[in-house]
Biotite code that builds the C-alpha atoms (Angstrom):
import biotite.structure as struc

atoms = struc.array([
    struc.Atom([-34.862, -53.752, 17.344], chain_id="A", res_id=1, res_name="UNK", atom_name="CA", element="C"),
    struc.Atom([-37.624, -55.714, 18.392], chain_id="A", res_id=2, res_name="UNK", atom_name="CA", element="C"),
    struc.Atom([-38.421, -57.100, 21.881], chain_id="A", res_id=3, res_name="UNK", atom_name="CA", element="C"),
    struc.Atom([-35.967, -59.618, 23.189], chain_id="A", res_id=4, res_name="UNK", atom_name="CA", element="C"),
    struc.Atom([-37.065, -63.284, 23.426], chain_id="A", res_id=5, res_name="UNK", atom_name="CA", element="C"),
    struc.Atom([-35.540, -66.597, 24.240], chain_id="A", res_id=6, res_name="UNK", atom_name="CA", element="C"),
    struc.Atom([-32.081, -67.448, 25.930], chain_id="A", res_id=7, res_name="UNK", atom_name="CA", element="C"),
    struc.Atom([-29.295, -64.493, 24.943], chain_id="A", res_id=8, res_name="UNK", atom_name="CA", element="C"),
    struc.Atom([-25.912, -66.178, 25.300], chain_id="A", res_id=9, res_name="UNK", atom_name="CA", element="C"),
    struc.Atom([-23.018, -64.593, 27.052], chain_id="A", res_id=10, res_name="UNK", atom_name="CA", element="C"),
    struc.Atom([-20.479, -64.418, 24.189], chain_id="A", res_id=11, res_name="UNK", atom_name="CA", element="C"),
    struc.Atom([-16.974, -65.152, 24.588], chain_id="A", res_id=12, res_name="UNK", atom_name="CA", element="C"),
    struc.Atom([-13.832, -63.468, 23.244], chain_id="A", res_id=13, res_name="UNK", atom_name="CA", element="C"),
    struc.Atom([-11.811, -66.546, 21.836], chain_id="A", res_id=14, res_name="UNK", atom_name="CA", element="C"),
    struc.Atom([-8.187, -66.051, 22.724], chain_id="A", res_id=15, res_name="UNK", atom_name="CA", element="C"),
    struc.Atom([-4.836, -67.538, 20.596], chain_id="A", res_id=16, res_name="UNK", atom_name="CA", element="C"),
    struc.Atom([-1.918, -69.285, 22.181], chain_id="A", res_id=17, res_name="UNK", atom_name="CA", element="C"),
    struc.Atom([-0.314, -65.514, 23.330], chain_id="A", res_id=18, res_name="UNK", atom_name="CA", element="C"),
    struc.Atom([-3.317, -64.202, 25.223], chain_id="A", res_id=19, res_name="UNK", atom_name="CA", element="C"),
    struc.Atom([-4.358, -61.873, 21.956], chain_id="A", res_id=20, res_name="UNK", atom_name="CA", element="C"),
    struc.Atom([-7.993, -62.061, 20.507], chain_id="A", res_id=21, res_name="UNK", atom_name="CA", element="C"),
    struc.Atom([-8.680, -64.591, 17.719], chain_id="A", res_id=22, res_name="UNK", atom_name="CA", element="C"),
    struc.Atom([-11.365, -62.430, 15.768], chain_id="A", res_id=23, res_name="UNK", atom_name="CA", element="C"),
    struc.Atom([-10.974, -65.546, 13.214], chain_id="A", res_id=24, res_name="UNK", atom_name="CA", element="C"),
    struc.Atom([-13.065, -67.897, 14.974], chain_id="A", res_id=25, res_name="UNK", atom_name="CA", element="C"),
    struc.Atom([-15.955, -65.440, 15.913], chain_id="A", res_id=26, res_name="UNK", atom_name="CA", element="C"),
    struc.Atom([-17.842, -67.095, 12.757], chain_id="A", res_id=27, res_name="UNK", atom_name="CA", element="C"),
    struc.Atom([-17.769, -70.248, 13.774], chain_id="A", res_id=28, res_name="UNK", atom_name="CA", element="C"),
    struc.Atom([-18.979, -69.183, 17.205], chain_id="A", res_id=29, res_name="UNK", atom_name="CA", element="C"),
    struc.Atom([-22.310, -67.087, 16.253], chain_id="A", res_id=30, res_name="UNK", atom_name="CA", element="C"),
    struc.Atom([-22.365, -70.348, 13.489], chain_id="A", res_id=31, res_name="UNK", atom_name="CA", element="C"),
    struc.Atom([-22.865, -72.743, 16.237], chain_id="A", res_id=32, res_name="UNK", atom_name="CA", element="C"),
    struc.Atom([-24.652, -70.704, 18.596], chain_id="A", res_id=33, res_name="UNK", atom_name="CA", element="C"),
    struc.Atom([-27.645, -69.940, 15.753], chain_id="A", res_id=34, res_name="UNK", atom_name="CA", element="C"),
    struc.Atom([-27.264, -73.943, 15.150], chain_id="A", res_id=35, res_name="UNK", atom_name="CA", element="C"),
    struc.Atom([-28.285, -74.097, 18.990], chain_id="A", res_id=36, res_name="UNK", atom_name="CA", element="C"),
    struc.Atom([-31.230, -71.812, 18.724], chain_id="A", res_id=37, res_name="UNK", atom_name="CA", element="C"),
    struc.Atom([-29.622, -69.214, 20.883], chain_id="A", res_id=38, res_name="UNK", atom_name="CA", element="C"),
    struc.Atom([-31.784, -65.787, 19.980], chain_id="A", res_id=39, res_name="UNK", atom_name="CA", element="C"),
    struc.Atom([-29.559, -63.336, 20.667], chain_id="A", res_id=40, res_name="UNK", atom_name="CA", element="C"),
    struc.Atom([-25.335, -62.778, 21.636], chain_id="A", res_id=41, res_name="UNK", atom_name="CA", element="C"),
    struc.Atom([-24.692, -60.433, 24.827], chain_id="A", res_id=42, res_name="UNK", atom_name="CA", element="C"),
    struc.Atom([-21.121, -58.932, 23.803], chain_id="A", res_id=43, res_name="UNK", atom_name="CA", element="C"),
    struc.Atom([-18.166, -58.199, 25.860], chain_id="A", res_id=44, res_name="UNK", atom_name="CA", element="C"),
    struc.Atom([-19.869, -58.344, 29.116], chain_id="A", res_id=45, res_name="UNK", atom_name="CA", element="C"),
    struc.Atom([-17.846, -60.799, 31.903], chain_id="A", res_id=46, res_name="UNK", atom_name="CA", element="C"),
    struc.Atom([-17.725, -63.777, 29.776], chain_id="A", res_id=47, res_name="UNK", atom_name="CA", element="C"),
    struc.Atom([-16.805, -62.184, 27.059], chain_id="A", res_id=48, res_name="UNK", atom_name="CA", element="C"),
    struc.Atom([-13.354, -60.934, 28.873], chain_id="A", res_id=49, res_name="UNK", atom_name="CA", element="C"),
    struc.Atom([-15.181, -57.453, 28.151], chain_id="A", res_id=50, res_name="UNK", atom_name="CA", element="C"),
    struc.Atom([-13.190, -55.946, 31.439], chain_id="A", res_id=51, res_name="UNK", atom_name="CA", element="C"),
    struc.Atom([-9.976, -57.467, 30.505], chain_id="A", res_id=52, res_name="UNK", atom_name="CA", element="C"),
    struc.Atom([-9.656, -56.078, 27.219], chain_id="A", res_id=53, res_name="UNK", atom_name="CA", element="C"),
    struc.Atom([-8.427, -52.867, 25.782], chain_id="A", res_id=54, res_name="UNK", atom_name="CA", element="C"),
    struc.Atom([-11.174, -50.294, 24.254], chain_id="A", res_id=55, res_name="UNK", atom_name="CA", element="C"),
    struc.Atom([-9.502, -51.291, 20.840], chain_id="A", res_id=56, res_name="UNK", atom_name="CA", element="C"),
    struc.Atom([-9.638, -54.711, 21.669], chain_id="A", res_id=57, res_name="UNK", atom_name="CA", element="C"),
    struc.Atom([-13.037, -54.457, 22.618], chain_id="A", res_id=58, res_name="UNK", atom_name="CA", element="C"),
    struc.Atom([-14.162, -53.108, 19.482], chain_id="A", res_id=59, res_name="UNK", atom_name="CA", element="C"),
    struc.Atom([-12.351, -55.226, 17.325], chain_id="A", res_id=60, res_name="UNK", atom_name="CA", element="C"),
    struc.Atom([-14.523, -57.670, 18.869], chain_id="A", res_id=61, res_name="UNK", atom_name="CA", element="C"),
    struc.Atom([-17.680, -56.429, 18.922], chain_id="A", res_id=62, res_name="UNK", atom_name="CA", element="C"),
    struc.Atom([-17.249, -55.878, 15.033], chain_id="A", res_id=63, res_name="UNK", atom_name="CA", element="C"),
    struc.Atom([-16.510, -59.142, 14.460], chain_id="A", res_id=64, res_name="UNK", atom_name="CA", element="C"),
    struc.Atom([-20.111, -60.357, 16.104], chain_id="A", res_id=65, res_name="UNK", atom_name="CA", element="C"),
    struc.Atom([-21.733, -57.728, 14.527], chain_id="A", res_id=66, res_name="UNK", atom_name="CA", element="C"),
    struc.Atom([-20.571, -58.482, 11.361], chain_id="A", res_id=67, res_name="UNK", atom_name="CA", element="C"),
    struc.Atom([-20.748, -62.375, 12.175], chain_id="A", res_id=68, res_name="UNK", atom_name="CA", element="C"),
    struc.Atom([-24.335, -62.126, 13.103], chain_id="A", res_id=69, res_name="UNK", atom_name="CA", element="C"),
    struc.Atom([-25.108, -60.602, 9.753], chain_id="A", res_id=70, res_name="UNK", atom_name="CA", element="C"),
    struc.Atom([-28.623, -59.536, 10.997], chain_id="A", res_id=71, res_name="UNK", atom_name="CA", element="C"),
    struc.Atom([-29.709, -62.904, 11.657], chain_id="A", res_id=72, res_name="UNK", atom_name="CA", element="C"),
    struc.Atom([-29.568, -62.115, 15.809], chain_id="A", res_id=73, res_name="UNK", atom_name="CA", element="C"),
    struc.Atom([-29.343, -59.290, 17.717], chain_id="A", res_id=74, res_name="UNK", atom_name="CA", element="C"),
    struc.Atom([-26.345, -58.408, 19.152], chain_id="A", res_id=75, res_name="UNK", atom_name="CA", element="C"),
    struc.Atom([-25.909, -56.420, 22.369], chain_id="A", res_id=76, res_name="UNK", atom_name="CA", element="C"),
    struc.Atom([-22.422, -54.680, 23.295], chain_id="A", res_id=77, res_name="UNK", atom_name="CA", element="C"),
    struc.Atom([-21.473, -54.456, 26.569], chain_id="A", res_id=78, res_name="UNK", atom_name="CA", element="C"),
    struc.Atom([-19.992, -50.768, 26.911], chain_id="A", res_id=79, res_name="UNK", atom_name="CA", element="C"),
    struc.Atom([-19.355, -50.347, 30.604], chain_id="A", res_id=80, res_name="UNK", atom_name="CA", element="C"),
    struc.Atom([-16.139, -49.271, 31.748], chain_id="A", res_id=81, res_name="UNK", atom_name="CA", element="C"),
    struc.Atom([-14.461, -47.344, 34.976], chain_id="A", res_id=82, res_name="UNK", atom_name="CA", element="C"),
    struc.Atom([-14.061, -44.296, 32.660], chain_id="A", res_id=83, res_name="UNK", atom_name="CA", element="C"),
    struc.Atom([-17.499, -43.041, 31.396], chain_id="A", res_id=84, res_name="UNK", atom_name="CA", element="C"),
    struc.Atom([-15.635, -41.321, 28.390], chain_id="A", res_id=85, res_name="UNK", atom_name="CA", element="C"),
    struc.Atom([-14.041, -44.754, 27.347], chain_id="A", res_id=86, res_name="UNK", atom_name="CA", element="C"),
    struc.Atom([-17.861, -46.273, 28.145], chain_id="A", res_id=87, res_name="UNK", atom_name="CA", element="C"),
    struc.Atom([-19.165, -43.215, 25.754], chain_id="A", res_id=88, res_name="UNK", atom_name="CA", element="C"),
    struc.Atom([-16.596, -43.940, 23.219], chain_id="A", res_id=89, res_name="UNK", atom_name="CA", element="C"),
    struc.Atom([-17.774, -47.752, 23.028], chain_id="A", res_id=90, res_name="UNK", atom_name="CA", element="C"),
    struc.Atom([-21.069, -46.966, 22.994], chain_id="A", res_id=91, res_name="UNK", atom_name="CA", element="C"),
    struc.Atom([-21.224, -44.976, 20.051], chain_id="A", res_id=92, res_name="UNK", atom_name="CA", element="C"),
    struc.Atom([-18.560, -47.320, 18.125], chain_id="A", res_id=93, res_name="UNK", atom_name="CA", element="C"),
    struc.Atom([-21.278, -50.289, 19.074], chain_id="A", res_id=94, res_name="UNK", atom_name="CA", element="C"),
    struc.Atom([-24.346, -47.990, 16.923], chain_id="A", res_id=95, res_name="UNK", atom_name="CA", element="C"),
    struc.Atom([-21.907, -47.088, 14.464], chain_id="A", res_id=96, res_name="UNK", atom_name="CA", element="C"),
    struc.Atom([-20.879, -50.609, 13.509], chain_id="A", res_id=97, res_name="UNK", atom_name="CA", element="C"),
    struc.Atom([-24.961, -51.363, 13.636], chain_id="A", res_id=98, res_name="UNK", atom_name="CA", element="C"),
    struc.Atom([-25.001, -53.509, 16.918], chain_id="A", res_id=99, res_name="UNK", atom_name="CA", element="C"),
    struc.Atom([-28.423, -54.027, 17.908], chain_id="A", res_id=100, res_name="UNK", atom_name="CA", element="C"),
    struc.Atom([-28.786, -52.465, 21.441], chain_id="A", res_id=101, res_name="UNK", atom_name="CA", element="C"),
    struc.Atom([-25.323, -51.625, 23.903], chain_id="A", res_id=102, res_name="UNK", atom_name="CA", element="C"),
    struc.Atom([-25.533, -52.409, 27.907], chain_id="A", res_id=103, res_name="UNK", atom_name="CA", element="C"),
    struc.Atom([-23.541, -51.260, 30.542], chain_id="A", res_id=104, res_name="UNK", atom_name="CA", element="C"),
    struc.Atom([-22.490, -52.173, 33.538], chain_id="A", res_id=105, res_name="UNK", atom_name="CA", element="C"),
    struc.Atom([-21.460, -49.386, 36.599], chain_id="A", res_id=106, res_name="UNK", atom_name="CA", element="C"),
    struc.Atom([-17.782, -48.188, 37.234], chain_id="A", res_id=107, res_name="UNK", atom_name="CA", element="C"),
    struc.Atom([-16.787, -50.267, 40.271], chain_id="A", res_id=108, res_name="UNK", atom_name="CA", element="C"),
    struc.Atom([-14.080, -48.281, 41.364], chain_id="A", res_id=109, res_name="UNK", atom_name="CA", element="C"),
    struc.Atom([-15.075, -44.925, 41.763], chain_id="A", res_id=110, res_name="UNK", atom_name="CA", element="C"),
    struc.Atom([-18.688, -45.708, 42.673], chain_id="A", res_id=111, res_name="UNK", atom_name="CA", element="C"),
    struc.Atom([-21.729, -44.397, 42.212], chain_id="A", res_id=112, res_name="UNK", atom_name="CA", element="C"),
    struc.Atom([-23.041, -42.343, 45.718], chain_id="A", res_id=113, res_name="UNK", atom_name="CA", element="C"),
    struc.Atom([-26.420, -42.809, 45.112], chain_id="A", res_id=114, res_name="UNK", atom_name="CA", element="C"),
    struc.Atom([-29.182, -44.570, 42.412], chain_id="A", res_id=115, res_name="UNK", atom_name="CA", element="C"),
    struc.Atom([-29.388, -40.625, 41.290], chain_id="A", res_id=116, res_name="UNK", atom_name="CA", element="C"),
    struc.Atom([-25.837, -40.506, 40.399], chain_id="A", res_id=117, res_name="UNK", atom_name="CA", element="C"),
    struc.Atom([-25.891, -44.183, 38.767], chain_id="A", res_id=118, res_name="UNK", atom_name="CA", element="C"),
    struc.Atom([-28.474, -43.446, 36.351], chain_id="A", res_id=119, res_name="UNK", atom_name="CA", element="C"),
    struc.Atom([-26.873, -40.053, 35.781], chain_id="A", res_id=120, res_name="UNK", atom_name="CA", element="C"),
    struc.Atom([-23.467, -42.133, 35.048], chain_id="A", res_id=121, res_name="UNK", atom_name="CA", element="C"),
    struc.Atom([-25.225, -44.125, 32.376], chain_id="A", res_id=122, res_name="UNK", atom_name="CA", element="C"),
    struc.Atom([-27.695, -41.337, 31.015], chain_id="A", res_id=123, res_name="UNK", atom_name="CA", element="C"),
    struc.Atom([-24.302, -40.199, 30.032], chain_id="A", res_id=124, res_name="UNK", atom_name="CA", element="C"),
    struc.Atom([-23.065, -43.525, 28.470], chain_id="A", res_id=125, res_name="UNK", atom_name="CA", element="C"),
    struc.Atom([-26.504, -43.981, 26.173], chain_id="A", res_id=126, res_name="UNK", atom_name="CA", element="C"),
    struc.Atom([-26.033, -40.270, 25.469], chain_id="A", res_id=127, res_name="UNK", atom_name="CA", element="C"),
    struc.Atom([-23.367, -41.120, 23.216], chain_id="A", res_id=128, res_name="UNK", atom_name="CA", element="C"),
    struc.Atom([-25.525, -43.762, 21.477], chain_id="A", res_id=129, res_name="UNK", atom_name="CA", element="C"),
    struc.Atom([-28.811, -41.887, 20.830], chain_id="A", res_id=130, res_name="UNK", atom_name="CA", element="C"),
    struc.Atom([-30.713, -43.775, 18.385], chain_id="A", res_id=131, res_name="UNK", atom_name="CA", element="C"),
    struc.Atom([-29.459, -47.556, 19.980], chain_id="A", res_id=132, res_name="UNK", atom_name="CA", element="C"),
    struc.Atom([-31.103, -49.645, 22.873], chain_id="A", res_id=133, res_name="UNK", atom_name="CA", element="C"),
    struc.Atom([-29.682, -49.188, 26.337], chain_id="A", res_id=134, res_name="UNK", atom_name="CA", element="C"),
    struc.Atom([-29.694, -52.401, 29.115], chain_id="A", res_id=135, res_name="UNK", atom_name="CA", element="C"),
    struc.Atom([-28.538, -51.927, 32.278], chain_id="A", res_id=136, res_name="UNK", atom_name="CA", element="C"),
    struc.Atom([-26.519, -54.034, 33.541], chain_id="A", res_id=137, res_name="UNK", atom_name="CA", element="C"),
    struc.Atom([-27.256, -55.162, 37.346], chain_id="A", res_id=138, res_name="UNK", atom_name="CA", element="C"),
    struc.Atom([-24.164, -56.372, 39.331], chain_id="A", res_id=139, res_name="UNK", atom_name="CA", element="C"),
    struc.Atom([-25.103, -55.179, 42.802], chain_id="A", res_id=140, res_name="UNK", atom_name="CA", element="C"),
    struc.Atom([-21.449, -56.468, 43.893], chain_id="A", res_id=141, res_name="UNK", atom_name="CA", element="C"),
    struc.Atom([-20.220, -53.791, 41.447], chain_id="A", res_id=142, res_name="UNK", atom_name="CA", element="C"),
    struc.Atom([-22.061, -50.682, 41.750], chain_id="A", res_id=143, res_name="UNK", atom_name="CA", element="C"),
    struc.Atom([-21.650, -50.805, 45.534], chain_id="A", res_id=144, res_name="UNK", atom_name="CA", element="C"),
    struc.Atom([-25.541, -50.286, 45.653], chain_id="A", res_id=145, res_name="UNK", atom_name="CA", element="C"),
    struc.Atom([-28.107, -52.440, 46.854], chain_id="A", res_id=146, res_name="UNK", atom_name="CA", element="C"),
    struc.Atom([-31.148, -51.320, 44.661], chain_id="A", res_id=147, res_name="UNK", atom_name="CA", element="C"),
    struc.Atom([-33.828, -53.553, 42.790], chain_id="A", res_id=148, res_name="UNK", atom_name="CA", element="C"),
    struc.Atom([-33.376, -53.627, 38.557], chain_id="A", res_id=149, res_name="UNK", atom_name="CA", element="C"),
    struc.Atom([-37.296, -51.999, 39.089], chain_id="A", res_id=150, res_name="UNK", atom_name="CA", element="C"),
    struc.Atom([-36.225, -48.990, 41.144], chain_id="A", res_id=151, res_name="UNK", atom_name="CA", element="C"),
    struc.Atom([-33.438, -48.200, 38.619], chain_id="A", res_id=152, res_name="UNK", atom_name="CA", element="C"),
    struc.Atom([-35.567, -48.735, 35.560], chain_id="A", res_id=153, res_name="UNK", atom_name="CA", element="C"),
    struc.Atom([-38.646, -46.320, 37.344], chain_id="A", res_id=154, res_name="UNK", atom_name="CA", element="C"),
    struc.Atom([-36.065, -43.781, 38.010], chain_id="A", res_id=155, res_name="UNK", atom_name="CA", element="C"),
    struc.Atom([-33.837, -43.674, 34.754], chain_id="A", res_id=156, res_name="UNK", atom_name="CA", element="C"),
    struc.Atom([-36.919, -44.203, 32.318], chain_id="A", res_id=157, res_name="UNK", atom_name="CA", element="C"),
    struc.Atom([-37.051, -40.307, 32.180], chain_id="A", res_id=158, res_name="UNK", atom_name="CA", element="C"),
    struc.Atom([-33.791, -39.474, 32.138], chain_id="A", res_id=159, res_name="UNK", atom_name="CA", element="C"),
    struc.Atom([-32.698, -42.436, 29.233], chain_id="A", res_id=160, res_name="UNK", atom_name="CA", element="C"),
    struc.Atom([-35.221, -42.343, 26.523], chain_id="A", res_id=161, res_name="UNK", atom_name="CA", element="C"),
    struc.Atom([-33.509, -45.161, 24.964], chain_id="A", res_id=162, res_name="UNK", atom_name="CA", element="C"),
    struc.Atom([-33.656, -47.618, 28.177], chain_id="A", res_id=163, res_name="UNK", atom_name="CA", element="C"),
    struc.Atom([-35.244, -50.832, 26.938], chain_id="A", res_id=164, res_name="UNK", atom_name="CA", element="C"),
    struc.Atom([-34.667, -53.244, 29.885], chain_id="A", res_id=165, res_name="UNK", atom_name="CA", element="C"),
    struc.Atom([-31.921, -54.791, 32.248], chain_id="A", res_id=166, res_name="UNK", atom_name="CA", element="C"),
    struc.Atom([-29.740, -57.922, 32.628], chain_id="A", res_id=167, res_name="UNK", atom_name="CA", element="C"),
    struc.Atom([-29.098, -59.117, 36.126], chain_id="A", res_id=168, res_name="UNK", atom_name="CA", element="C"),
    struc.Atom([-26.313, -60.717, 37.644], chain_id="A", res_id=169, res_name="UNK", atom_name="CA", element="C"),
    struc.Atom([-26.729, -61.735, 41.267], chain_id="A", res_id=170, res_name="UNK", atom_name="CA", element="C"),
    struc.Atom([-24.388, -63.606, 44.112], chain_id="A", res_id=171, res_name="UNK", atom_name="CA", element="C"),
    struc.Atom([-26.099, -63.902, 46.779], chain_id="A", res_id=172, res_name="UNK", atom_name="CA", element="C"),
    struc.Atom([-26.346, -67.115, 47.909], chain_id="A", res_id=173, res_name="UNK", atom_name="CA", element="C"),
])
């Protein structure tokens, strides 16, 4: 994959009338979206319902942007989950389908003692995804940690070969 440019949008999961994915109107999403010069889709993460849904769910999803996107944008899967083995799990369904690069955001209910253990936690998570791109995902308010993005990418860079960068979401205000 190359490097990242330009505005990444924050995919959503369009639902039908019962609360159940509509993996029908995906298309016309990424459609519109390339129309608005968007230069990359950021999968399953908060907008995207990613914590609401079920693994399978999840996956049903993320192969319908991957396939959607066609190779015309990158796609990045968000993985996280409070079970590392469910995280693992999505990661390596995310390189298997061919997404682009998966991200992942901390388990926020068991968390993380220490930046040591964090980037242990996820080490773990892009383990399962060897070859793909691993973000991390910064929400402080999650992790339980107060900790730059820079301290966690000095620290992990040795530990995840495949770290290629972070997305941030703050709220302080």
């Amino acid at each position: 994959m190359n490097k990242l440019t330009g505005l990444i949008a924050a995919a959503f999961t369009p639902m039908n009338g019962n609360g159940g994915i509509n993996l029908k109107l995906i298309p016309d999403i990424v459609a519109f979206l390339l129309k608005q010069n968007i230069r990359g889709l950021y999968v399953c993460g908060s907008t995207g319902e990613g914590p609401s849904l079920a693994t399978r769910e999840r996956e049903q999803v993320a192969a319908a942007y991957v396939e959607a996107a066609a190779g015309r944008i990158p796609v990045i899967v968000q993985v996280g989950h409070n079970s590392v083995e469910e995280a693992r799990r999505l990661a390596g369904h995310a390189a298997s389908i061919g997404a682009d690069a998966v991200s992942a955001v901390s388990p926020s209910y068991f968390l993380p003692e220490n930046i040591a253990a964090l980037v242990e936690t996820f080490a773990r998570i892009a383990d399962a995804a060897p070859a793909t791109p691993f973000y991390y995902y910064h929400i402080p308010r999650l992790s339980g940690l107060s900790l730059s993005p820079l301290s966690f990418l000095e620290k992990a860079q040795d530990r995840i070969p495949t770290l290629a960068g972070d997305r941030g979401t703050e709220h302080d205000t």
